[in-house]
C-alpha positions as CSV (number, residue, x, y, z in Angstrom):
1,X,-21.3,-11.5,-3.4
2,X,-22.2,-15.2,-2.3
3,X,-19.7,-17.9,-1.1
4,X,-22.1,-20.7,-1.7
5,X,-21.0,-23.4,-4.4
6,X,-20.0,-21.6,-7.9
7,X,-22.4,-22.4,-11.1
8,X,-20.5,-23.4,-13.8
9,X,-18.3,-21.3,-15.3
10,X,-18.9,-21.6,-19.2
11,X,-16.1,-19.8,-22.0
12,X,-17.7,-16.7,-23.5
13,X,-16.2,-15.1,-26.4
14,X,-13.3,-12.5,-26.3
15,X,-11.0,-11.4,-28.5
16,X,-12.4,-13.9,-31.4
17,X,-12.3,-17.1,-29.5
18,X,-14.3,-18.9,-27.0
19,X,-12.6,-19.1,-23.4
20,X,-12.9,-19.2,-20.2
21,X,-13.4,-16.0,-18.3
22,X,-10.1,-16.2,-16.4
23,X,-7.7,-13.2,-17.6
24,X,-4.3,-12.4,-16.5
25,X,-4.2,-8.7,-14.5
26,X,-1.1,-7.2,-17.2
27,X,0.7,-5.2,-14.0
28,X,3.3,-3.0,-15.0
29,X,7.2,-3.4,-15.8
30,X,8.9,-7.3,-16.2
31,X,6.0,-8.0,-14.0
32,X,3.7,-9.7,-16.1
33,X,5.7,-11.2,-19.1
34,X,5.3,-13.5,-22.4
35,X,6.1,-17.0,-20.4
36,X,3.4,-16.5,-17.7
37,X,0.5,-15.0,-20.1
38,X,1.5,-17.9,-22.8
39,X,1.0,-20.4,-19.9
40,X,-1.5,-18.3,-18.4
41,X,-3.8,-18.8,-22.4
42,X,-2.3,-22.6,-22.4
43,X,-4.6,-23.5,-19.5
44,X,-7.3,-21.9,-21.9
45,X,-8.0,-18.1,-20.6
46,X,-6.9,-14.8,-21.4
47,X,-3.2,-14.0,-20.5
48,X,-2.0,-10.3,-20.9
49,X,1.8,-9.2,-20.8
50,X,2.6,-5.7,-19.9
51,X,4.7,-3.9,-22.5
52,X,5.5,-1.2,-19.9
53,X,9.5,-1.0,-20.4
54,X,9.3,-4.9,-21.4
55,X,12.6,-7.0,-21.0
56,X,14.3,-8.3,-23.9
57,X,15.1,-11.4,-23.3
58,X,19.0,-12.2,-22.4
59,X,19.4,-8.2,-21.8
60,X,16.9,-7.3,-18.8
61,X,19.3,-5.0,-17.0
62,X,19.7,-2.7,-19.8
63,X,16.4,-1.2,-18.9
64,X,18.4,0.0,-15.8
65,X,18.8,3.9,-15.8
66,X,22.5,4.1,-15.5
67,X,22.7,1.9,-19.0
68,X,21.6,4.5,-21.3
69,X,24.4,5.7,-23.6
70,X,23.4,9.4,-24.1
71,X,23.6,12.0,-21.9
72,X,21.0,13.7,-23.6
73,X,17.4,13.2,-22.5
74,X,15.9,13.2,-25.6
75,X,18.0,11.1,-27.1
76,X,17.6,8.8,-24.0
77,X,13.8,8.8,-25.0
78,X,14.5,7.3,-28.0
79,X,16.8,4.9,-26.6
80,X,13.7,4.0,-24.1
81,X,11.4,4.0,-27.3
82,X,13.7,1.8,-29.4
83,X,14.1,-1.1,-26.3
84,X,10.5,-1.0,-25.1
85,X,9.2,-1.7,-29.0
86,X,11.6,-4.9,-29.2
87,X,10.8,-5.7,-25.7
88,X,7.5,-5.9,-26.5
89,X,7.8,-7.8,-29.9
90,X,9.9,-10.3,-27.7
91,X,7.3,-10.8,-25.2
92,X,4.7,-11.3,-27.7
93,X,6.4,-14.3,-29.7
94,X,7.2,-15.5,-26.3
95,X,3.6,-15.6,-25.4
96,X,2.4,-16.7,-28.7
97,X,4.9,-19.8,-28.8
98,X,4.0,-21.0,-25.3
99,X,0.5,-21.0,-26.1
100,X,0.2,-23.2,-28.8
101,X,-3.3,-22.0,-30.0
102,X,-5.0,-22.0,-27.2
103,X,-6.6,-19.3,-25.3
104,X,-5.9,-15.5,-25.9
105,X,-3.2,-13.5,-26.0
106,X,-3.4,-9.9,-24.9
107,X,-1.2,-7.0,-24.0
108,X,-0.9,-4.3,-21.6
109,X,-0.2,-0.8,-22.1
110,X,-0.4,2.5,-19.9
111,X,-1.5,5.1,-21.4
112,X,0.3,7.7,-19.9
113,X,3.7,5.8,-20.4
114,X,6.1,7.6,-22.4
115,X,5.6,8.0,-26.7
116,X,3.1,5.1,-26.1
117,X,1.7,5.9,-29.7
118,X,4.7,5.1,-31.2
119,X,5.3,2.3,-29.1
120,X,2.2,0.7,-29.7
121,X,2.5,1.2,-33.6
122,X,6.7,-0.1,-33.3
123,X,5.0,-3.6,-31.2
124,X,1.2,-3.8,-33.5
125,X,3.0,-3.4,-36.6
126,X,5.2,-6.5,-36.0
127,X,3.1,-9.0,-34.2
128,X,-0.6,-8.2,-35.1
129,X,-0.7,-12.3,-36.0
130,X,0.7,-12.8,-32.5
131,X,-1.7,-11.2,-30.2
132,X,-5.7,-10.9,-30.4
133,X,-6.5,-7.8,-27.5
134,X,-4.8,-4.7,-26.2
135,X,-5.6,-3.3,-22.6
136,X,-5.0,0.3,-21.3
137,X,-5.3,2.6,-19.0
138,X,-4.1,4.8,-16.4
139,X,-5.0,8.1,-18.3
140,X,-7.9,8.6,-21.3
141,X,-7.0,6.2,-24.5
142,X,-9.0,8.2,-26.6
143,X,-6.7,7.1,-29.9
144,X,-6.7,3.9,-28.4
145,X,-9.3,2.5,-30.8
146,X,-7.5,4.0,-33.5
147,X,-4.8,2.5,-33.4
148,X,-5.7,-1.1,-32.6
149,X,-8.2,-0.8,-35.5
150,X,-5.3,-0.3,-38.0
151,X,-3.9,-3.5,-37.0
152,X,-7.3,-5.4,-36.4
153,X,-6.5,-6.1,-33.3
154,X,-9.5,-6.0,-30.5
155,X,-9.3,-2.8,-27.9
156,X,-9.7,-3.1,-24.3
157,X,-9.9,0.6,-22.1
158,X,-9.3,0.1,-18.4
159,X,-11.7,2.3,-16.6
160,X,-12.6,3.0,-12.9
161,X,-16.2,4.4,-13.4
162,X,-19.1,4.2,-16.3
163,X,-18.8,8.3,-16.4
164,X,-15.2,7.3,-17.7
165,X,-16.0,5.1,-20.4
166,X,-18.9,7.6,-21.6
167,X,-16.8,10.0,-21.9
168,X,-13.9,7.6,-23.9
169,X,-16.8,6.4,-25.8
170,X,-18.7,9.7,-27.2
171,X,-15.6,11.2,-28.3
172,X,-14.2,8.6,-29.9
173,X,-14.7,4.8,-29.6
174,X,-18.2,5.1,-31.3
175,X,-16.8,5.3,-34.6
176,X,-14.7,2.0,-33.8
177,X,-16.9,0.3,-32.0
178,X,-16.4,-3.0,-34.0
179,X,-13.1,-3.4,-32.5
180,X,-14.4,-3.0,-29.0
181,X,-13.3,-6.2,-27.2
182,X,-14.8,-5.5,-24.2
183,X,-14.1,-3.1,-21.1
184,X,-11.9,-3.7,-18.2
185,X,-13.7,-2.4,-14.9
186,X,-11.0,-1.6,-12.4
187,X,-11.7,-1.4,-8.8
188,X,-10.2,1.8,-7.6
189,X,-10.1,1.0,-3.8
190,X,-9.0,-3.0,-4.4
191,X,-6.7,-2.8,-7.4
192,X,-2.8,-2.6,-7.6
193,X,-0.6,0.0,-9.3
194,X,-2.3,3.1,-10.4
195,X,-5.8,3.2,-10.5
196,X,-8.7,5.8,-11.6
197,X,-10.3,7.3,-7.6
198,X,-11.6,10.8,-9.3
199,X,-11.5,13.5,-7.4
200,X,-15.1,13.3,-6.2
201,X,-14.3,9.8,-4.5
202,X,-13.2,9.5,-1.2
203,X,-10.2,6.9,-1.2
204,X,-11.0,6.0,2.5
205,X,-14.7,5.1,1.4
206,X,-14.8,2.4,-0.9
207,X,-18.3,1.9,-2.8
208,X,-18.7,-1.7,-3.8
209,X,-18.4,-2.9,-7.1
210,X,-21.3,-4.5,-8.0
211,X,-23.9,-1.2,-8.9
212,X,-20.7,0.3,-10.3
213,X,-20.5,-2.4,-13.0
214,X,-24.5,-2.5,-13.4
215,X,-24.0,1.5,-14.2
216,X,-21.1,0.6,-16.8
217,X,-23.2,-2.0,-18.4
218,X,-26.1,-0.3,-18.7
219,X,-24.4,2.8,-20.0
220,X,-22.9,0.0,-22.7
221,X,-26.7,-1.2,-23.1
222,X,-27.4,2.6,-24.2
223,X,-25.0,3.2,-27.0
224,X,-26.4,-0.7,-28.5
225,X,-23.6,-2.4,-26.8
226,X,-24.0,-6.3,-27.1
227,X,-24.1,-8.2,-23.4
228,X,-21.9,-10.3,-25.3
229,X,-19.3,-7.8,-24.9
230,X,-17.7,-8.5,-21.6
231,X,-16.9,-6.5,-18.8
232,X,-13.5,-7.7,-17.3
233,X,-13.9,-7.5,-13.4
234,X,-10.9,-6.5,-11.8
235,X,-9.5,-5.3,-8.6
236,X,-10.2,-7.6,-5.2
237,X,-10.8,-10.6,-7.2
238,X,-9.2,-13.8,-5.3
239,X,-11.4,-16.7,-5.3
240,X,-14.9,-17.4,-7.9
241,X,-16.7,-18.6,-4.6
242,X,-17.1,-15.4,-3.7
243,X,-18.3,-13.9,-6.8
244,X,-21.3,-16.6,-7.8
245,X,-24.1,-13.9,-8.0
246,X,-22.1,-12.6,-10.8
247,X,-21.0,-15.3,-13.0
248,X,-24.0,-16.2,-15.9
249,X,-25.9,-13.4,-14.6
250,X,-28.1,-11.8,-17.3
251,X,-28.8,-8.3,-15.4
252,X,-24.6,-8.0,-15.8
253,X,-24.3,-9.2,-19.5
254,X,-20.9,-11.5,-19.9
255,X,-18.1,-11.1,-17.2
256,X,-14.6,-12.3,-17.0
257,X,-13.1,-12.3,-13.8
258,X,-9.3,-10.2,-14.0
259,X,-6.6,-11.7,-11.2
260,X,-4.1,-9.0,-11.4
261,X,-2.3,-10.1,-7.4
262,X,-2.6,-13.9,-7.7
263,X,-0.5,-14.6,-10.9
264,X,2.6,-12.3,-9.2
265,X,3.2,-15.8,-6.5
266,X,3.8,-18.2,-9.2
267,X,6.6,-20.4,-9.9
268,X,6.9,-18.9,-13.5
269,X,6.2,-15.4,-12.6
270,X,9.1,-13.2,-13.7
271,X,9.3,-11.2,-10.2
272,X,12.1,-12.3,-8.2
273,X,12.4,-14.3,-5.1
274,X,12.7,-12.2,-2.5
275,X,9.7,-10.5,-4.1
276,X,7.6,-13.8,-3.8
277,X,8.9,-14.2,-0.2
278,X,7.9,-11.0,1.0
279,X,4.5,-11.4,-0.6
280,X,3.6,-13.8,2.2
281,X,4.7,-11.4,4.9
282,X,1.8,-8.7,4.1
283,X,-1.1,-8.0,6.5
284,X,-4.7,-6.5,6.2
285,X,-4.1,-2.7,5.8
286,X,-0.4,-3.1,4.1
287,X,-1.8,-2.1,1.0
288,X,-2.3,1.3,1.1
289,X,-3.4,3.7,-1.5
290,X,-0.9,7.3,-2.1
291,X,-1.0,10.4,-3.6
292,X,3.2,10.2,-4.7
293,X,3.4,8.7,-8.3
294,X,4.8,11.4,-10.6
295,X,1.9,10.2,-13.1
296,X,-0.7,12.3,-10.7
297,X,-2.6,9.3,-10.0
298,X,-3.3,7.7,-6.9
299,X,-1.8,4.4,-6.9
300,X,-1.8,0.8,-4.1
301,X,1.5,-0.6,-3.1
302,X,2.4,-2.1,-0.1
303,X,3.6,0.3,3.3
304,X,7.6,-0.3,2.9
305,X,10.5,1.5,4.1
306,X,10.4,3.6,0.6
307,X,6.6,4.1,0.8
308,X,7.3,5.2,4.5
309,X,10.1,7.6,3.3
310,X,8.3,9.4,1.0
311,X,5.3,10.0,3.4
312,X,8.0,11.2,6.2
313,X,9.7,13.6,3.4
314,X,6.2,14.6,2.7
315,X,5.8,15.5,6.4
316,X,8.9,17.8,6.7
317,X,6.7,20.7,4.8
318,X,6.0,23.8,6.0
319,X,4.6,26.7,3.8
320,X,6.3,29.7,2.6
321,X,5.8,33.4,1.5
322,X,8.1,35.6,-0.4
323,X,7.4,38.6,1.4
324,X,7.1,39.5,4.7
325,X,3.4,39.9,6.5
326,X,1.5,39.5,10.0
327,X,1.4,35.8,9.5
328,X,5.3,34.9,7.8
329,X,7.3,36.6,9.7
330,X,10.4,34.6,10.2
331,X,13.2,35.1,7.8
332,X,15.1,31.9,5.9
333,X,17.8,31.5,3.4
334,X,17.0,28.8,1.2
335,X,20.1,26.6,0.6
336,X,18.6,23.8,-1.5
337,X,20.0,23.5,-5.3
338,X,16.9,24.7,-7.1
339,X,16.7,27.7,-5.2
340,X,20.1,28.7,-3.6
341,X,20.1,31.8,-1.6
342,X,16.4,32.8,-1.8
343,X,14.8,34.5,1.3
344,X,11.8,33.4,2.0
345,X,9.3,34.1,5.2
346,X,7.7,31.0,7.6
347,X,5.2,31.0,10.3
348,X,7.0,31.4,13.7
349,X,5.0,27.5,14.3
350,X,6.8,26.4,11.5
351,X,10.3,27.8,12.0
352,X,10.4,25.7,15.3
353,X,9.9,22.7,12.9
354,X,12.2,23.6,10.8
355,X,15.1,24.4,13.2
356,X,14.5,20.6,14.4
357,X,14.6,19.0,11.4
358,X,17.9,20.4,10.4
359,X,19.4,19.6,13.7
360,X,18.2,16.2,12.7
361,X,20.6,16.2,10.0
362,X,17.2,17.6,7.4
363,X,19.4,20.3,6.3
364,X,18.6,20.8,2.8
365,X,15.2,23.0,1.8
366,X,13.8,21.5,-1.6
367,X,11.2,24.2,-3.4
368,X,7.8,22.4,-4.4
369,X,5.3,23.7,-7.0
370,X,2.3,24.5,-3.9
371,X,5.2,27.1,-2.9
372,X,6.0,24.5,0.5
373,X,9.5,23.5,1.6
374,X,10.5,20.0,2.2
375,X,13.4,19.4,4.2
376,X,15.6,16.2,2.8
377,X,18.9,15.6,3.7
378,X,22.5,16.5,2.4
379,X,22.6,12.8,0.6
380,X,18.4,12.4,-0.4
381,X,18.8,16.1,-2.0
382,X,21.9,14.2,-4.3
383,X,19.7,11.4,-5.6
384,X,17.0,13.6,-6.1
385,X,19.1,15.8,-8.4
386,X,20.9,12.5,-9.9
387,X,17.6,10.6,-10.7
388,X,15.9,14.1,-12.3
389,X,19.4,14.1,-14.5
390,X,18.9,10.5,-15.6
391,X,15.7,10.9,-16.8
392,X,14.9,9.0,-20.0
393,X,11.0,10.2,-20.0
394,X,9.3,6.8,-19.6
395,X,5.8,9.4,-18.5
396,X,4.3,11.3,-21.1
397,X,4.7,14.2,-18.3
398,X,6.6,13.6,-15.0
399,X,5.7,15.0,-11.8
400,X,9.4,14.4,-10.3
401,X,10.9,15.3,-13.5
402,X,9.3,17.8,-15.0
403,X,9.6,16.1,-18.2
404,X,7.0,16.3,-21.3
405,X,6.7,15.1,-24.6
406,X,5.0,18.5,-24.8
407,X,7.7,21.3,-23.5
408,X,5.2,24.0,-23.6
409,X,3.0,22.0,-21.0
410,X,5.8,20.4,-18.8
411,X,4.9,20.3,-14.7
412,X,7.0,21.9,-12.6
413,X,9.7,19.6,-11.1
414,X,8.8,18.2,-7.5
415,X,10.7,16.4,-4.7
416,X,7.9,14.9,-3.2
417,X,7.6,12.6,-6.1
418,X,10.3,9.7,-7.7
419,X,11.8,8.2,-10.3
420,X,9.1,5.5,-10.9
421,X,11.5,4.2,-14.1
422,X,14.3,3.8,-11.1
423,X,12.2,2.6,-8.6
424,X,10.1,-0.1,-10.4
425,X,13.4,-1.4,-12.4
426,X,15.2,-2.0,-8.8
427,X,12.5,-4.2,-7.6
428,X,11.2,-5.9,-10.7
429,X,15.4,-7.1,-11.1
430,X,17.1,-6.5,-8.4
431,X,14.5,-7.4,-6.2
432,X,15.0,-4.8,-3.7
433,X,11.2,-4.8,-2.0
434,X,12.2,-2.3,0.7
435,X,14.2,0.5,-0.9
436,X,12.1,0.5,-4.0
437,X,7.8,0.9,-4.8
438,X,6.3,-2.3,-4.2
439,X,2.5,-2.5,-6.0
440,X,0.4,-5.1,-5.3
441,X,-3.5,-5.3,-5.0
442,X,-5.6,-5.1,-1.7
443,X,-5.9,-8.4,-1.4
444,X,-2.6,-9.5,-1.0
445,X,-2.6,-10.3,2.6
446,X,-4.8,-13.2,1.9
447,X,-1.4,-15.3,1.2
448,X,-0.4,-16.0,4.2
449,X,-4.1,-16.7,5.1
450,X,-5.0,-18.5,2.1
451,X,-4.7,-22.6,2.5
452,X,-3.5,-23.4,-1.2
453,X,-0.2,-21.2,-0.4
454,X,0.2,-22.8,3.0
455,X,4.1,-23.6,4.4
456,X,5.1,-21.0,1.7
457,X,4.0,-23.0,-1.4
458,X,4.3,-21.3,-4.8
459,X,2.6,-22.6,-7.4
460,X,2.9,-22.7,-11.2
461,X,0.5,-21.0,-13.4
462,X,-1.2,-24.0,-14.4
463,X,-1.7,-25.2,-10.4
464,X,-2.5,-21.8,-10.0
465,X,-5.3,-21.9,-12.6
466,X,-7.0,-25.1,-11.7
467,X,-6.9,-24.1,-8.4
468,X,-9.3,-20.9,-9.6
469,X,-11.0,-22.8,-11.7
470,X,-12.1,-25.2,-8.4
471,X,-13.6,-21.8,-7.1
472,X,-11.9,-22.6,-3.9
């Protein structure tokens, strides 16, 4: 990357139309919504509203968990279904409207969110005039194509690696490829939320992005790809001056540059306050990658008191064995709910531990699925069990929950996950960015440092965007 002067940054052609290269990260739950993507394609770029759980406008707290009306999981699903398919149809007109014309408007799906299929046919089937692209990832969109094809609307796949794309792409998105709007390269050490690290990538060494997205585009070049196709760059983008070898550069085919962190700190940006506040209080390194999302996949948020909870629950582990040998050889009677009464054998080491913690009020055992303990106390062990019994299956298959749209094939319930529904629903309303999972990309320490947000300024979007557009 160079910070010298930027070239001039020229529209290219996306989803039909010619913009600028300036999209709108999606993000996740009422964190990207129709008003800031509508603004966001005013200014004349791509704007993308997640229809993760999206609000309906005038009711956002019903997406709380406690405001479900059955006490039947299943039937809470389809309450979950029903509200995140008007949700999105909201969000859409609302983007649309504040558009006017200009721009693009795309939206954002994950593809291991609950029913997404049917959720995406309930939104496309309704506002396929509305919107002209739809992103996804966090899983493999193989029917992806598919289904944006039967609405002619343009498909976007978010993926961390070419290998992931030519695997998305021999199986199925050859047979569409006229609806291939382009593919969103995702950073998997820089990016927010949930991101694609495979299992042969070492989190703590990040690889830098620019041979990554030579591979992906030449991969694309293979299977008779147009350059003109762009890649969206995403993940540790902040400022253009720092991406100049990049922009009109024919070895990379066309590039649009994703900002998935900046558009959270705007005055139209649906977070809350306290939210926006606390973004200016994060330092280099607060931004740390974990293993505890119930999806399975790694994921960045910021090092808060609920980050540093689950870690320290994650910490009160100590393996167990059912029967008695030269290595387990200290009886315990498990007390926790999901195994009441059970003896089980430690390590002498690790009944020490667990003696402390339970003096230290850690009282309750919690089985795991890697046949560990964790220790939680009297009150943890209560929301645990409350949070698994609201459930409303917003994953296609939960970690925490042991929920799947698939019974035969559902995961073993785990306390060292959490109720990502709860937990993303408290901060994105309630605003709660201690006590609740806070994502944000790598780069958002660079607000406090950054000039344009000195004395705590928040801008609007359209500041916001000329501001990127300076490339400074």
């Amino acid at each position: 990357m160079s910070s010298m002067g930027i070239p001039k940054l020229n529209p290219i052609m996306i989803s039909g139309a010619e913009v600028l290269p300036l999209v709108e990260g999606g993000k996740g739950i009422a964190i990207s919504d129709g008003l800031s993507s509508g603004l966001w394609a005013a200014e004349g770029g791509v704007g993308t509203f997640s229809a993760v759980n999206a609000h309906i406008p005038g009711q956002e707290n019903l997406s709380a968990l406690d405001s479900y009306s059955s006490k039947i999981r299943i039937k809470r699903h389809a309450e979950m279904i029903e509200r995140a398919i008007l949700g999105g149809i909201s969000q859409a007109k609302i983007a649309y409207e504040t558009a006017c014309g200009r721009g693009r408007i795309h939206m954002n799906v994950m593809w291991e969110m609950g029913s997404v299929e049917a959720v995406l046919h309930g939104i496309l089937s309704k506002v396929k005039n509305l919107i002209h692209g739809v992103t996804c990832g966090a899983g493999m969109p193989f029917r992806l194509a598919e289904i944006c094809a039967k609405y002619n609307i343009k498909y976007y796949p978010i993926v961390s690696s070419a290998r992931a794309f030519n695997i998305l792409w021999r199986r199925a998105y050859s047979r569409l490829s006229e609806w291939l709007g382009g593919v969103v390269y995702e950073d998997p050490w820089l990016a927010g939320g949930h991101n694609g690290l495979s299992n042969n990538e070492d989190e703590n060494t990040p690889e830098p992005p620019e041979p990554r997205v030579r591979s992906l585009r030449s991969l694309m070049r293979s299977f008779g790809i147009s350059d003109l196709v762009p890649i969206f760059v995403a993940g540790g983008v902040w400022r253009l001056s720092e991406w100049t070898d990049w922009i009109a550069n024919p070895d990379l085919g066309a590039i649009a540059f994703q900002f998935g962190t900046r558009p959270l700190l705007t005055v139209e940006s649906p977070i809350p306050l306290t939210w926006k506040k606390a973004l200016f209080t994060l330092k280099r390194g607060d931004i740390v990658l974990n293993r505890f999302s119930p999806t399975g996949f790694p994921s960045s948020a910021a090092r808060n008191t609920f980050l540093r909870q689950l870690q320290a629950r994650s910490d009160r582990q100590v393996l167990y064995a059912k029967m008695l040998d030269e290595q387990y050889t200290e009886p315990f009677h498990v007390e926790g709910p999901n195994a009441r009464g059970q003896k089980v054998f430690l390590a002498a080491d690790d009944g020490v531990k667990v003696r402390r913690w339970i003096a230290e009020g850690y009282s309750v055992a919690l089985v795991t699925p890697s046949h560990t303990l964790v220790f939680v106390t009297p009150d943890e062990s209560a929301r645990i069990d409350d949070d698994r019994i609201q459930c409303v299956g917003c994953l296609s298959a939960c970690n925490f929950s042991g929920w799947s749209q698939e019974p035969q094939h559902s995961p073993a319930p785990d306390p060292r996950y959490f109720c990502i529904q709860k937990s993303l629903q408290m901060i994105s309303t309630v605003g709660d960015v201690e006590n609740a999972l806070m994502f944000c990309g790598h780069q958002g320490y660079r607000f406090a440092e950054d000039p344009f947000y000195a004395g705590g300024r928040i801008p609007s979007v359209r500041e916001l965007f000329a501001q990127i557009c300076s490339g400074e």
